[in-house]
C-alpha positions in Angstrom: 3.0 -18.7 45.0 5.1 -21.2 43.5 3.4 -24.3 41.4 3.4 -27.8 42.9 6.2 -28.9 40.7 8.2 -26.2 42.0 7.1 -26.7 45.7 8.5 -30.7 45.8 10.9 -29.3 43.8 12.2 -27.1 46.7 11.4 -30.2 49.5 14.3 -31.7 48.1 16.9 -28.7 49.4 17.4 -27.1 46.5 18.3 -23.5 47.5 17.0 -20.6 44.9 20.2 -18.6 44.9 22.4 -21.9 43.9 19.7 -23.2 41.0 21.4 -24.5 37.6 20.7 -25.3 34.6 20.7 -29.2 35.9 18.1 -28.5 38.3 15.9 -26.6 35.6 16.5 -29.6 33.6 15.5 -32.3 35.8 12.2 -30.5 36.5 11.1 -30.6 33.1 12.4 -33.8 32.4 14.3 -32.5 29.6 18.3 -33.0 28.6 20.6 -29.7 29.6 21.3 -29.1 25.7 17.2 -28.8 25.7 17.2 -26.1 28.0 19.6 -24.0 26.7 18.2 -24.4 23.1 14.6 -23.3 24.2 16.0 -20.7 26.7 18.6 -18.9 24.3 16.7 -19.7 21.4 19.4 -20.9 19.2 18.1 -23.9 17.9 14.1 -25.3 17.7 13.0 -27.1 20.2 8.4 -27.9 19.8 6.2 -25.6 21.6 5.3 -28.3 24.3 9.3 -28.3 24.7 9.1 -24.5 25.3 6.2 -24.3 27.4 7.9 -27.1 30.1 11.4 -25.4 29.9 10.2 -21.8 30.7 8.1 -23.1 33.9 10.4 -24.7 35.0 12.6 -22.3 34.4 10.2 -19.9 35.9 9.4 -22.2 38.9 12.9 -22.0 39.9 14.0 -18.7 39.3 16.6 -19.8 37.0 18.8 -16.9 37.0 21.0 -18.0 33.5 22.2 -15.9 31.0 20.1 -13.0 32.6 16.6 -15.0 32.4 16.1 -14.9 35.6 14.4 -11.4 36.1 12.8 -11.4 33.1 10.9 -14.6 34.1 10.6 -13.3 37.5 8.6 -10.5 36.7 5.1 -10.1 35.0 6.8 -7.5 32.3 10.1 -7.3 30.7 9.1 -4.1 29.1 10.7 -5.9 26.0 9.0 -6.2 22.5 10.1 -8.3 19.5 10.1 -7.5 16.5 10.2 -9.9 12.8 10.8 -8.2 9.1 11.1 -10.0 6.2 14.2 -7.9 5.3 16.1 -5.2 7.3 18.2 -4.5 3.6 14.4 -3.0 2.2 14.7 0.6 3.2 11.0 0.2 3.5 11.1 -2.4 6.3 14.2 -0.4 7.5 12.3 2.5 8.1 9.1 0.8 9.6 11.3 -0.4 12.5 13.1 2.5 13.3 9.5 4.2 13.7 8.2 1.1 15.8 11.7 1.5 18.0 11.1 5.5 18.2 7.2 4.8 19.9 8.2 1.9 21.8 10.3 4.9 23.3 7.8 7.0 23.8 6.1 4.0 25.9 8.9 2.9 27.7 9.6 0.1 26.2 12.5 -1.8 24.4 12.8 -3.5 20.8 14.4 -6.6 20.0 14.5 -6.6 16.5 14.8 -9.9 14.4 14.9 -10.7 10.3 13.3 -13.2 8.4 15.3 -12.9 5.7 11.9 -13.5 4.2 12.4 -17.5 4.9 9.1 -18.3 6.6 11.5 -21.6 8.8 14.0 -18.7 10.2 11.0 -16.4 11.0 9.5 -19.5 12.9 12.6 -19.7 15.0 13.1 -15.9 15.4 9.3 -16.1 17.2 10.3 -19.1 19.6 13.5 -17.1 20.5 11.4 -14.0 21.2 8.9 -16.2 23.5 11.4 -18.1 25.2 13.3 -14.6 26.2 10.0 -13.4 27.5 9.6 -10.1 25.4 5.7 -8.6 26.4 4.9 -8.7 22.8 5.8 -8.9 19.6 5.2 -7.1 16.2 6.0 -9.0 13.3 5.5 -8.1 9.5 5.0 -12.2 8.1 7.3 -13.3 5.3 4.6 -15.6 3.6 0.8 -15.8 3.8 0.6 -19.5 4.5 3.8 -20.5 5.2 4.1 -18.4 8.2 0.7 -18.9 9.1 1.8 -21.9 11.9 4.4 -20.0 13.6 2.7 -16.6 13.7 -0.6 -18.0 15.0 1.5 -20.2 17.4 3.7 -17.2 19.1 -0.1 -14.9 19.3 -1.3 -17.8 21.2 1.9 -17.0 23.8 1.9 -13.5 24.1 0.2 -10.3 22.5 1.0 -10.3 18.8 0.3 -7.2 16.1 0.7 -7.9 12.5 2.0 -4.8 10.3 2.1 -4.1 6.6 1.7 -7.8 5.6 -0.7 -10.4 7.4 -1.9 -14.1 7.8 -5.6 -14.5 7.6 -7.4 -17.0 9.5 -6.0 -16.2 13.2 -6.9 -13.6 16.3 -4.2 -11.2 16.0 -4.4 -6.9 15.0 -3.5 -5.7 12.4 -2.6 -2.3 11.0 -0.8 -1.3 7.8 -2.1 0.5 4.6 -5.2 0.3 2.4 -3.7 -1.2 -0.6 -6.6 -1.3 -2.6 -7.3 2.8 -1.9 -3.2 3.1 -2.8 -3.5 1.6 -6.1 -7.0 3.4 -6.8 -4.9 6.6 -6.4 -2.5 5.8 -8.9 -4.8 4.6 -11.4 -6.7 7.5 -11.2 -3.6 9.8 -11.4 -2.2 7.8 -14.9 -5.6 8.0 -16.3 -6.0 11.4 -15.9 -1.8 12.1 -17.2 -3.9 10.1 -20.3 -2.5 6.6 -19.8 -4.9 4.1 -21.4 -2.5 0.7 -20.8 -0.5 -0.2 -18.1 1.5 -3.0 -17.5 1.5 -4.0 -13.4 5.3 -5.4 -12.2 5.6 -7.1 -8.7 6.2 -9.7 -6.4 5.0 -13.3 -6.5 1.6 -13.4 -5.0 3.3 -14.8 -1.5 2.0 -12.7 1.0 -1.0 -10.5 1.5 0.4 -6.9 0.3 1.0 -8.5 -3.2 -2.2 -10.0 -3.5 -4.3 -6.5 -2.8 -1.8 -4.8 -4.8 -2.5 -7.2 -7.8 -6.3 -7.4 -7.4 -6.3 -3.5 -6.9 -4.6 -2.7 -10.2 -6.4 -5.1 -11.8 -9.8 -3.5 -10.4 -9.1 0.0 -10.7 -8.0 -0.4 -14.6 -10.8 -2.3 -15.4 -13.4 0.6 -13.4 -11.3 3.4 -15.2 -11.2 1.6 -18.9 -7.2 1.0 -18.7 -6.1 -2.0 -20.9 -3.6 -4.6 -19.1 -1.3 -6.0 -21.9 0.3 -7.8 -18.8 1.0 -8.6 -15.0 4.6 -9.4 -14.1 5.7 -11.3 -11.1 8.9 -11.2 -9.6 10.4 -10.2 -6.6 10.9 -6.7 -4.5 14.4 -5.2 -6.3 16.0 -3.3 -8.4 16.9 -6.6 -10.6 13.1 -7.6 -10.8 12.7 -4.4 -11.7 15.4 -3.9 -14.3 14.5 -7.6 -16.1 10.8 -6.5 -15.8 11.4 -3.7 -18.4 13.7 -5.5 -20.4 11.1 -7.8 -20.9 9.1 -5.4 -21.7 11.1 -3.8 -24.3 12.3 -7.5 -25.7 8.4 -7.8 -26.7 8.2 -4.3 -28.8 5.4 -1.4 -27.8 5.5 -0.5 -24.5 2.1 0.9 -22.3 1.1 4.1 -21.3 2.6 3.4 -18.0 4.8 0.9 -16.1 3.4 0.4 -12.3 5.3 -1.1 -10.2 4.6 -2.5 -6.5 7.5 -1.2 -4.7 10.0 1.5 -5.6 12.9 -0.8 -5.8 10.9 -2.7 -8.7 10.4 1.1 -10.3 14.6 2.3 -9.7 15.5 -0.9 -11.8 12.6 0.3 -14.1 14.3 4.2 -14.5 17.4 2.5 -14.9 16.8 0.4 -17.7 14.9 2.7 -19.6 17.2 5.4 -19.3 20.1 2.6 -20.7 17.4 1.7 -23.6 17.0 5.6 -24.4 13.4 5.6 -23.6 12.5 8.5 -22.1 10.6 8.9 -18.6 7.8 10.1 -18.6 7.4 11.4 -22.1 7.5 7.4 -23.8 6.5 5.8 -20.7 5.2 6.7 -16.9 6.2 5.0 -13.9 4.8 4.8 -10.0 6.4 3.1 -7.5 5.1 2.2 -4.0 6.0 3.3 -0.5 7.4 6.5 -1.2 11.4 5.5 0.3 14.3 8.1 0.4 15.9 7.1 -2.6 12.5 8.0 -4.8 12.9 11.6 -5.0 16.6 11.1 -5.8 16.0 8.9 -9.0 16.2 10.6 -12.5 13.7 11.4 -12.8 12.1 11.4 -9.4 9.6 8.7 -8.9 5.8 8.9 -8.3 4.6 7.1 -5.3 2.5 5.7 -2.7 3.1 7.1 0.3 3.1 4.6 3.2 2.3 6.5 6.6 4.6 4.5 9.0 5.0 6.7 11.5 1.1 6.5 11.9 1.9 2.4 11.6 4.4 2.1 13.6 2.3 4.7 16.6 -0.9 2.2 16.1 1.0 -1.1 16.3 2.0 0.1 19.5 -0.9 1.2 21.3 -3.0 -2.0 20.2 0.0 -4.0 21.6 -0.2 -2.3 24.8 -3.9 -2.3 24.9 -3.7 -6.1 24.1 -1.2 -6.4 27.3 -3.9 -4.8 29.4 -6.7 -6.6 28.1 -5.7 -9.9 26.2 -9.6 -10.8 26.3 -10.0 -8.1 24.1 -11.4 -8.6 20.4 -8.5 -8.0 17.8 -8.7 -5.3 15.4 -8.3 -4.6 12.1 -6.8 -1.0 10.8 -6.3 -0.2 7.0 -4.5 3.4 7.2 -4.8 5.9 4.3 -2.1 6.6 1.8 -0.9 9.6 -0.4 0.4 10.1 -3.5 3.6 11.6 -4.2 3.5 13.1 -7.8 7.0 13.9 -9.1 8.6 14.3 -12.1 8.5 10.2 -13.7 4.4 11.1 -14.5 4.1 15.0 -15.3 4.9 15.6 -19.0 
């Protein structure tokens, strides 16, 4: 049944099959460039904006740029998708295991990146919404930053956090136990007889980081491991190789070097194998999520071992139960990790 808007709307003689973009943008009392920004999604326009443009636009069965059906129809069988960075081969291989079980459930990805700017990420999420994806699975680029945005586009549609998340809003979530992951490691260097360890890993600006840092931190205090530092950088290779020359700049190094991700340990390998210090026999070194290139490095790196296929296959059934049931209460799902030992910890 069409709203009342849409009903005078159609008093006036304006035929379905011969709607424009004028006539969508007389009905929401918005300018033609308004319309296209909110329906393409090229440029910002505010959520009030959005919401007018795409009843209208819905109203009138606006059939531009392909819109038409998708606002038509109660399902696009469409689902967004925002990383911080599609270069990480973590993130890289997280979405092409979200894209293989949206397969499996008939359904297609859009995929999006942040580029780990949280103002991009907020415009990638109204272009998702205004193209009328079902839902959309998003990995946030900031803990506060993106906090606006995210909790905006879960108030549109049916929203699954993965990996990272923003507290304080009714969205699932699924990724892995970080504090479990770094007990594992811990537990591993103490037992290869590390008794320091330096930590080396992002700034604190999301919610990985921050259980990554407060689970080293807890796990070598329970197991008696001094911490001669914590170093804060970013996720690469050049964090990773500045880290240790830091490191090595100051004299001694620890037991072990544990790093966050394993781009942060390659740059680590690298530089100690430039310096002549010797993995693992001067020094050992973990890395986290357990990528391809790990078990190519020299040596090979031990790991965390993310479970993204098991990510990726939750993520989509709670976003396809949350498109049956949007009443339902949002859930919360910390997966288990492994540890990869190879040869940067066996001496």
């Amino acid at each position: 049944m069409m709203s009342p808007a849409a009903q005078r709307w159609a008093r006036t003689g304006v035929a379905v099959a011969r709607v424009t973009i004028r006539d969508v943008a007389d009905l929401a009392g918005v300018s033609t460039a308004t319309v296209s920004r909110a329906l393409s999604g090229a440029k910002p326009v505010s959520p009030p904006v959005l919401e007018q443009v795409t009843r209208a636009a819905a109203d009138l069965g606006y059939s531009g740029n392909g819109i038409a059906s998708a606002l038509r129809r109660s399902r696009t069988d469409t689902v967004g998708m925002v990383v911080p960075s599609i270069a990480n081969p973590f993130f890289t291989a997280l979405v092409e295991s979200v894209e293989h079980a949206l397969q499996a459930a008939g359904l297609q990805l859009f995929l999006c990146s942040s580029r780990s700017d949280p103002a991009l990420e907020a415009q990638r999420l109204r272009s998702l919404v205004a193209r009328q994806v079902d839902g959309i699975v998003i990995s946030p680029a900031h803990g506060t930053a993106s906090a606006d945005a995210v909790a905006w586009a879960a108030g549109q549609l049916p929203l699954v956090q993965v990996d990272r998340y923003v507290g304080g809003m009714s969205s699932d979530w699924v990724g892995v136990d970080d504090d479990a992951a770094l007990r594992l490691v811990l537990e591993h260097l103490a037992g290869r007889g590390a008794r320091s360890a330096v930590f080396v890993s992002s700034t604190m600006t999301n919610s990985s980081t921050e259980l990554r840092v407060a689970g080293f931190t807890t796990h070598a205090a329970r197991l008696g491991i001094a911490v001669p530092d914590v170093l804060l950088g970013d996720y690469s290779i050049d964090w990773g190789r500045e880290a240790t020359g830091r490191l090595l700049a100051a004299g001694d190094l620890p037991d072990a070097v544990v790093c966050a991700d394993d781009l942060i340990a390659l740059g680590v390998l690298q530089t100690c194998a430039e310096a002549g210090v010797v993995v693992p026999r001067d020094v050992l070194v973990t890395g986290f999520d357990d990528i391809p290139y790990s078990a190519l490095s020299n040596p090979p790196l031990t790991t965390v071992h993310q479970p993204q296929d098991q990510i990726a296959v939750e993520a989509v059934r709670l976003l396809s139960a949350a498109l049956e049931d949007p009443t339902g209460i949002p859930a919360r799902h910390a997966l288990t990790p492994s540890l990869v030992v190879r040869a940067s910890t066996s001496r």
